[in-house]
C-alpha positions in Angstrom: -6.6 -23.2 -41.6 -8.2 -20.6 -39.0 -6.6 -17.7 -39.2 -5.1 -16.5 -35.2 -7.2 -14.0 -33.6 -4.5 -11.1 -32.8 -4.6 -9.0 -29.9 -3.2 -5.7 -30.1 -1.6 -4.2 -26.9 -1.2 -0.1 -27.1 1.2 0.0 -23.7 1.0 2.5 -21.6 2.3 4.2 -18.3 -1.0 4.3 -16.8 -1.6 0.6 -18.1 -2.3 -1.4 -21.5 -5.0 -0.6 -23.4 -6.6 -2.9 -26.3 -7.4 -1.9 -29.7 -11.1 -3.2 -29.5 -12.0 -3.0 -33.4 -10.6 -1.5 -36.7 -13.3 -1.3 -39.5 -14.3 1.5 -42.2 -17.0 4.1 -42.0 -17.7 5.6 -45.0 -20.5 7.4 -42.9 -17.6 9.3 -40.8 -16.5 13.0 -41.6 -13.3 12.1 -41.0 -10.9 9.1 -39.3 -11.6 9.3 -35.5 -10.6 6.9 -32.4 -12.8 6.2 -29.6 -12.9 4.7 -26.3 -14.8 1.8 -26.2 -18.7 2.4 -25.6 -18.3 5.9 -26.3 -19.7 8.2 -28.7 -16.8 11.4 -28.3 -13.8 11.2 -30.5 -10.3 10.5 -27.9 -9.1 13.6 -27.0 -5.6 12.4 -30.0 -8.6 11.6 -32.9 -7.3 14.6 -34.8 -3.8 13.2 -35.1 -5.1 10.2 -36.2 -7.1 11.8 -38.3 -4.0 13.6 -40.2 -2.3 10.6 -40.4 -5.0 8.3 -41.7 -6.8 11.4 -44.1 -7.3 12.5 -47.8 -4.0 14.3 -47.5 -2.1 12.0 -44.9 0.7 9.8 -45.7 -1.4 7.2 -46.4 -3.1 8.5 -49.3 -0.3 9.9 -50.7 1.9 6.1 -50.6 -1.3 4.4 -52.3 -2.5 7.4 -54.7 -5.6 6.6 -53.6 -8.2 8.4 -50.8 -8.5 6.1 -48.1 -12.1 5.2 -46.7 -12.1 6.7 -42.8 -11.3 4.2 -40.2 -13.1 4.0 -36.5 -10.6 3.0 -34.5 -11.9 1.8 -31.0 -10.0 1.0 -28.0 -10.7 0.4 -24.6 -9.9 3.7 -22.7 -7.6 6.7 -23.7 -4.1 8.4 -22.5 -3.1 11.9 -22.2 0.0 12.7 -24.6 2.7 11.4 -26.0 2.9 10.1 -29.8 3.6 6.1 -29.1 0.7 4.8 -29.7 1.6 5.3 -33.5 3.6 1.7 -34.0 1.0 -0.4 -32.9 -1.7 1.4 -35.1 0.2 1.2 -37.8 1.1 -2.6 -37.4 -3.1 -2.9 -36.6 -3.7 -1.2 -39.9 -1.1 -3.5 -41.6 -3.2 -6.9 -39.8 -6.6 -5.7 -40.4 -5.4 -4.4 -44.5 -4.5 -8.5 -44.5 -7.4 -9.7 -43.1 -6.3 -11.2 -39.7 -9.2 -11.2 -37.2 -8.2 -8.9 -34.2 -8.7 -10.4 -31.0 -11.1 -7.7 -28.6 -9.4 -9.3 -25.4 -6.9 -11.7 -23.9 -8.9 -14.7 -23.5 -9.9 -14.1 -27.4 -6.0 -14.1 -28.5 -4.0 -16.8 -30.1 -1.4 -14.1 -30.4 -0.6 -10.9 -28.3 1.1 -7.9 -29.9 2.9 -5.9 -27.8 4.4 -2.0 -29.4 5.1 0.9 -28.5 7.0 4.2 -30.3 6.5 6.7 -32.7 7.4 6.7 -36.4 8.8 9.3 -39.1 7.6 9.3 -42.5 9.2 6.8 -44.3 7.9 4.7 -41.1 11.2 4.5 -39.2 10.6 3.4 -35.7 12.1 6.3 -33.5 14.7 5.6 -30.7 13.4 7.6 -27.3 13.3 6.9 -24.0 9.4 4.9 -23.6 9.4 3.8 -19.9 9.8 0.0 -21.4 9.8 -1.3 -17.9 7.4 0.1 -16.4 4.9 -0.1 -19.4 6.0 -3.8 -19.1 5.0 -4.2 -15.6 1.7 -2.7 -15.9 0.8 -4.9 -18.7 1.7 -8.6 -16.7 -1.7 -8.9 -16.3 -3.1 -8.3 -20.0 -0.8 -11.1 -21.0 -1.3 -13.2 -18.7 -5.2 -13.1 -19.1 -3.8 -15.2 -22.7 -1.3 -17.8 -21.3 -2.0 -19.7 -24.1 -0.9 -16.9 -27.0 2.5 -16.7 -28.9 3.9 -13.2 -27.9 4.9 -10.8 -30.0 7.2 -7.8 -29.0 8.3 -4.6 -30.9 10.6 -2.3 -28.4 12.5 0.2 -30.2 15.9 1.5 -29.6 16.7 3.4 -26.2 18.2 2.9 -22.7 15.7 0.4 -21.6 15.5 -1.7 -24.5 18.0 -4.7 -23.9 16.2 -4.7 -20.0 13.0 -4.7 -21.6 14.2 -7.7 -23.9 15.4 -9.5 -21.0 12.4 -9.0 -19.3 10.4 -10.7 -22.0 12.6 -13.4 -22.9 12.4 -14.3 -19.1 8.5 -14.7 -19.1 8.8 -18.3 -19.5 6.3 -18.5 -22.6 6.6 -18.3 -26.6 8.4 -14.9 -27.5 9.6 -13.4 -30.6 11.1 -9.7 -30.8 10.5 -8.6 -33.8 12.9 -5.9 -36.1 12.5 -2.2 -34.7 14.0 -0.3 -37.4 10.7 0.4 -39.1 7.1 -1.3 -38.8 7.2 -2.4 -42.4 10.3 -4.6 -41.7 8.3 -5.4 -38.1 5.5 -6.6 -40.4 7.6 -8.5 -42.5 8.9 -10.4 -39.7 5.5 -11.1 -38.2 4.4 -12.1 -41.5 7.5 -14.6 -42.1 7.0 -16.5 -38.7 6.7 -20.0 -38.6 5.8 -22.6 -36.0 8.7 -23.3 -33.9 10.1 -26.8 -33.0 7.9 -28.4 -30.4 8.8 -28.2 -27.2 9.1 -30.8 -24.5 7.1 -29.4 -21.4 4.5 -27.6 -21.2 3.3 -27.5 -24.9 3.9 -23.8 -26.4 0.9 -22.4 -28.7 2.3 -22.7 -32.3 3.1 -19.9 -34.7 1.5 -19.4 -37.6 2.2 -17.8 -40.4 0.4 -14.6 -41.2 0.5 -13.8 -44.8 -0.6 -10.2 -46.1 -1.1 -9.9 -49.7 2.0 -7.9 -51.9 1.8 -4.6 -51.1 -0.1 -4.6 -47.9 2.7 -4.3 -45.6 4.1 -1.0 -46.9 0.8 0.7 -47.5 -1.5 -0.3 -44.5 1.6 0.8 -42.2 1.8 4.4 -43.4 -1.9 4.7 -42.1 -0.1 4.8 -38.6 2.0 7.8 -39.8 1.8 10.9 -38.3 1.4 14.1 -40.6 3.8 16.1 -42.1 7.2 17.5 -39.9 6.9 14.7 -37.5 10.8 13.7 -36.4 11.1 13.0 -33.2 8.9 11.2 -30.3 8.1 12.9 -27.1 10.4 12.4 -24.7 7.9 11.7 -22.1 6.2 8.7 -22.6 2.6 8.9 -22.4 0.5 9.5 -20.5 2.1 12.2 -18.0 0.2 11.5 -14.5 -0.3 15.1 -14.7 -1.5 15.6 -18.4 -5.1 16.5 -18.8 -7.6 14.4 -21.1 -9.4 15.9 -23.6 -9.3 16.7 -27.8 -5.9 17.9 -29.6 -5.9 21.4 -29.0 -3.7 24.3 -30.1 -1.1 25.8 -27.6 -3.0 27.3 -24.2 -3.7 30.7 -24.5 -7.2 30.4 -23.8 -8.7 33.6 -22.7 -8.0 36.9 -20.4 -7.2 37.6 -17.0 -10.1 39.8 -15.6 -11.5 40.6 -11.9 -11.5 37.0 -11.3 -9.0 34.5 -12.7 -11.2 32.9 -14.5 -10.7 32.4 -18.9 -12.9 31.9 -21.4 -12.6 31.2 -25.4 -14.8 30.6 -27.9 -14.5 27.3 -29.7 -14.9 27.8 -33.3 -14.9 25.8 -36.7 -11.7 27.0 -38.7 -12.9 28.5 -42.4 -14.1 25.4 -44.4 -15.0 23.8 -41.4 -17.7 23.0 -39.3 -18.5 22.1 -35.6 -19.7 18.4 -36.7 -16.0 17.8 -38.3 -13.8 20.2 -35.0 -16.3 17.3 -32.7 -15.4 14.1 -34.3 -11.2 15.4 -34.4 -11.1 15.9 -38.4 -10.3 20.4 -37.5 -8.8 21.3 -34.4 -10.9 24.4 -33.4 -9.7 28.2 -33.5 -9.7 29.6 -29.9 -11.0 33.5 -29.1 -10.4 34.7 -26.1 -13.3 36.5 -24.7 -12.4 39.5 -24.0 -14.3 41.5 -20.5 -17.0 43.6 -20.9 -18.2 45.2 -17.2 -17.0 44.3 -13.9 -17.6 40.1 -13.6 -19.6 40.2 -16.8 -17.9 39.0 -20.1 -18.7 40.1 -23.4 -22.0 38.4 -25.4 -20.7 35.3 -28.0 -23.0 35.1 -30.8 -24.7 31.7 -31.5 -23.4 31.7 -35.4 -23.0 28.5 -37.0 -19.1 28.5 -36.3 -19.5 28.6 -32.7 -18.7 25.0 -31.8 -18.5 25.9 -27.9 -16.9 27.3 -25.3 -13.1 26.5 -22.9 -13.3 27.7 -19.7 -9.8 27.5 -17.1 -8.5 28.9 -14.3 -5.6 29.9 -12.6 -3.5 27.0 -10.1 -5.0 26.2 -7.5 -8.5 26.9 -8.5 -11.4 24.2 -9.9 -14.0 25.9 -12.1 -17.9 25.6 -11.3 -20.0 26.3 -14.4 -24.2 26.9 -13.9 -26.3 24.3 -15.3 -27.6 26.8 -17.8 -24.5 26.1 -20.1 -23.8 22.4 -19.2 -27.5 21.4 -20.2 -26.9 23.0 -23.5 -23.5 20.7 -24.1 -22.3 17.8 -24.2 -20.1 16.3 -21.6 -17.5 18.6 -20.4 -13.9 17.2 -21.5 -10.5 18.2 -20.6 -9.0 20.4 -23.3 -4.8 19.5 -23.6 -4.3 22.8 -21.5 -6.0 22.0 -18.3 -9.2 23.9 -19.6 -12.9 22.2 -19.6 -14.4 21.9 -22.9 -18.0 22.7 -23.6 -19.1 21.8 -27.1 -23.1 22.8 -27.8 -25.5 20.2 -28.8 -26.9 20.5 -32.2 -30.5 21.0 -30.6 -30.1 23.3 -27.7 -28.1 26.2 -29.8 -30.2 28.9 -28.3 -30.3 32.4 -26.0 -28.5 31.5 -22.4 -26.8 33.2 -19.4 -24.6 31.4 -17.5 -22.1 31.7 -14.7 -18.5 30.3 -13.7 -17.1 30.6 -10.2 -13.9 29.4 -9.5 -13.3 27.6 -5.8 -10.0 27.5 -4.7 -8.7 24.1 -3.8 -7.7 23.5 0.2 -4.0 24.8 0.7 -3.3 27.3 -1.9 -4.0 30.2 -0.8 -5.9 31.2 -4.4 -8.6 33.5 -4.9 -11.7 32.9 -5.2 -13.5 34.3 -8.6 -17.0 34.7 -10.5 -18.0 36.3 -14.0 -21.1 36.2 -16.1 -21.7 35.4 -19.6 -23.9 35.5 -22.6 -25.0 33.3 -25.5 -26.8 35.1 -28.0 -28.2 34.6 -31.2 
């Protein structure tokens, strides 16, 4: 028999994504996620980089290094950690070979998860916005009216709501356990058709074995690294959390005549900019300290120099010249607000560039302007 097509659901408060594809890349540096169509590692690819790498919990569980993982889905989110449960039950699927369904209309069965995990794979308890993660995602499940529904909700003050709420949906649902996604992934691998029912016809069950072994180990690839105990009490994503890679805490640069800041970007020792760009090495921040009046102090164009973060203070938007955006990639926004400019491999080279910053209507901030160099 076919096996189903599965559709995984990563809920969140923006709206449902999709896990569009799970395969290995040996060619990788490292495990990285990306949205769909795109070429950037999502600004969380180093977590899941941690958690799915040589020293990661997964590695350690199966004594064995794990082959890196793209992991594609169809847009990002801007924090929180609860998109770990249904990676780790996507892993778990794709380590059994069950095809995974790229969209609704693909789906004989919809997975629906949400929360973050410990390391022995405990599902934490937290407060995840259930309903209103619920109510953005009607219309991704509805797009398979067809598909058996699966539902992991893990313990918190909206959970028996959020049960309710599913039970009510007038179509083929199963809760499954929430304790931990290896008992989650037992369950969904003991299900069986149900009885029959009289009107309308519900899509059958079927069972999905994984092979002895599978559960336990494909699950820990979801884990996140070491000292992880507690989920982020605000589910993701904030509406008011920026987009852009895992970076360390902001303090990106110093005040000078304008309130403008600027850090250098660079590869941690043993690193290098290809492995900080695809997520493997978050990248060491260096404030760039002022030189002359609106002028900054040269960076030197050494290899390490993976590129540049440049912020302002509330209430101001930051204009950077063309000089430095033609010489990097896309601008992103760092997890403290700041754009992020990494160089392109090609266009490493001498440049001047400038940043004004414009206040925004209202607030009363100042307007501000400096200079800076790139130099080999």
């Amino acid at each position: 028999m076919t096996r189903p097509a599965i559709l995984v659901v990563v809920p969140t408060t923006r709206g449902p994504l999709v896990l569009r594809g799970l395969r290995p890349r040996p060619g990788l540096p490292a495990p990285a996620a990306f949205a769909d169509g795109d070429y950037r590692p999502l600004p969380w690819s180093a977590d899941y980089a941690r958690l799915c790498g040589a020293a990661g919990p997964l590695a350690r569980w199966t004594g064995r290094m794990p082959e890196p993982h793209e992991l594609r889905l169809s847009g990002s989110f801007d924090a929180g950690r609860s998109w770990e449960v249904p990676v780790c039950l996507a892993h778990g699927l794709a380590e059994g070979g069950h095809p995974l369904a790229a969209a609704p209309e693909e789906a004989d069965l919809i997975l629906w998860a949400t929360g973050a995990v410990d390391l022995d794979l405990a599902v934490l308890p937290g407060d995840y916005a259930l309903l209103d993660k619920i109510e953005r995602s009607a219309a991704t499940i509805a797009g398979a009216p067809n598909a058996a529904l699966a539902v992991l909700l893990p313990d918190g003050p909206e959970r028996a709501q959020a049960e309710a709420v599913f039970r009510g949906m007038g179509r083929n649902v199963r809760i499954l356990p929430s304790h931990s996604v290896p008992g989650a992934l037992a369950a969904l691998t003991a299900l069986r058709p149900p009885e029959r029912a009289e009107t309308p016809p519900a899509r059958r069950w079927w069972r999905l074995a994984l092979p002895a072994g599978a559960v336990a180990a494909a699950g820990l690839a979801g884990v996140l690294a070491l000292g992880a105990t507690r989920p982020d009490p605000v589910s993701e994503p904030r509406p008011d959390a920026p987009a852009g890679p895992a970076t360390p805490p902001p303090s990106i640069g110093v005040r000078i005549a304008s309130p403008i800041h600027v850090s250098e970007l660079r590869a941690p020792a043993g690193s290098s900019c290809r492995r900080v760009a695809f997520g493997a090495d978050p990248p060491e921040r260096r404030p760039v300290p002022a030189e002359s009046g609106d002028h900054l102090a040269a960076s030197r164009l050494t290899p390490d120099l993976c590129g540049l973060a440049i912020g302002a203070e509330p209430g101001l938007r930051v204009q950077v010249g063309p000089e430095l955006r033609d010489a990097a990639l896309p601008a992103v926004r760092l997890a403290d607000g700041a754009l992020g400019y990494f160089l392109r491999e090609g266009a490493r080279q001498n440049l001047v560039y400038t940043v004004q910053a414009v206040p925004e209507a209202g607030t009363g901030a100042v307007a501000g302007r400096l200079v800076h160099t790139l130099a080999r």
